[in-house]
C-alpha positions in Angstrom: 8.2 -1.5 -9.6 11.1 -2.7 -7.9 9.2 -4.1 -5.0 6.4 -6.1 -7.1 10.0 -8.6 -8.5 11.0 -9.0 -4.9 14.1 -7.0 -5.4 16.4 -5.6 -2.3 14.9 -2.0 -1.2 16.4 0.6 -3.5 17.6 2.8 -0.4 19.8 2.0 3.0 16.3 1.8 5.3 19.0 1.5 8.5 19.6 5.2 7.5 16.4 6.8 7.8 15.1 8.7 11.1 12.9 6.6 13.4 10.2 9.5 12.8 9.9 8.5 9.2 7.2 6.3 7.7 7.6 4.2 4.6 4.9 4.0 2.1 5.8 1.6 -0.4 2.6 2.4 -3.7 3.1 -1.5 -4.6 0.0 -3.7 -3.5 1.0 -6.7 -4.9 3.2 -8.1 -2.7 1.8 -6.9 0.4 4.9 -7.2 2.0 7.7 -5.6 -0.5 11.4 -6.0 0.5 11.1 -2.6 1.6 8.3 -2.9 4.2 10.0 -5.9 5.6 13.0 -3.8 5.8 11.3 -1.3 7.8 9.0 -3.1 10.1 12.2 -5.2 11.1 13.5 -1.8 12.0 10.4 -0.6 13.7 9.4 2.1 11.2 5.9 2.5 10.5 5.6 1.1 6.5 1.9 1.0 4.1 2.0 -0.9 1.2 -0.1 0.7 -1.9 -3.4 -0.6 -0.9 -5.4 2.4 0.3 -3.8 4.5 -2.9 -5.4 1.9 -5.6 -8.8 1.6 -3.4 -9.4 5.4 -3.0 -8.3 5.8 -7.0 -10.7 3.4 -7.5 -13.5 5.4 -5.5 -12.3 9.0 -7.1 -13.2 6.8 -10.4 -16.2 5.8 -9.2 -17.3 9.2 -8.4 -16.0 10.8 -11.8 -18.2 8.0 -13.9 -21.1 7.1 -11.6 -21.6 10.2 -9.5 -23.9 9.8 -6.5 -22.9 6.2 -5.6 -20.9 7.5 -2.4 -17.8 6.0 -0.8 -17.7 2.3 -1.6 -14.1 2.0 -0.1 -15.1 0.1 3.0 -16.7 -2.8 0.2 -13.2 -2.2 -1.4 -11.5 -3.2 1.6 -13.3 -6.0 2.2 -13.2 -7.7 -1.0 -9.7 -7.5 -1.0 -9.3 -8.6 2.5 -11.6 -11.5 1.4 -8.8 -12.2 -1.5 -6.4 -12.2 0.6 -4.2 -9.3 0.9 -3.8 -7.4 3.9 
């Protein structure tokens, strides 16, 4: 959870290969230490977004089976409440 206090990235982002992508699982702040770390660097960086929205649809589909992919409504309600 280092990310979600704001705290410096927990690994020298300057060292990793420009191939690399950084997926940071915290969604809340959008923009962790880390992923600002890495975009400055121009590595590709996620936050944990699309891990809690398709957990949520997997749920979905283990409790109400038949009710399909509801990720896109996902997306958007999230978008609409601001995160990105």
């Amino acid at each position: 959870p280092v990310g979600m206090h704001n705290e410096p990235p927990p690994l020298q982002v300057g060292s990793l290969n420009r191939d690399c992508l950084v997926y940071d699982l915290v969604y809340n702040p959008t923009r962790t230490p880390l992923i600002k770390e890495a975009q400055k660097r121009g590595l590709k960086a996620f936050n944990g977004l699309s891990m809690l929205v398709y957990q949520a649809v997997e749920s979905q589909n283990i409790w109400f089976p038949g009710i399909g992919d509801t990720s896109g409504l996902m997306f958007k309600a999230l978008k609409d409440a601001g995160f990105s």
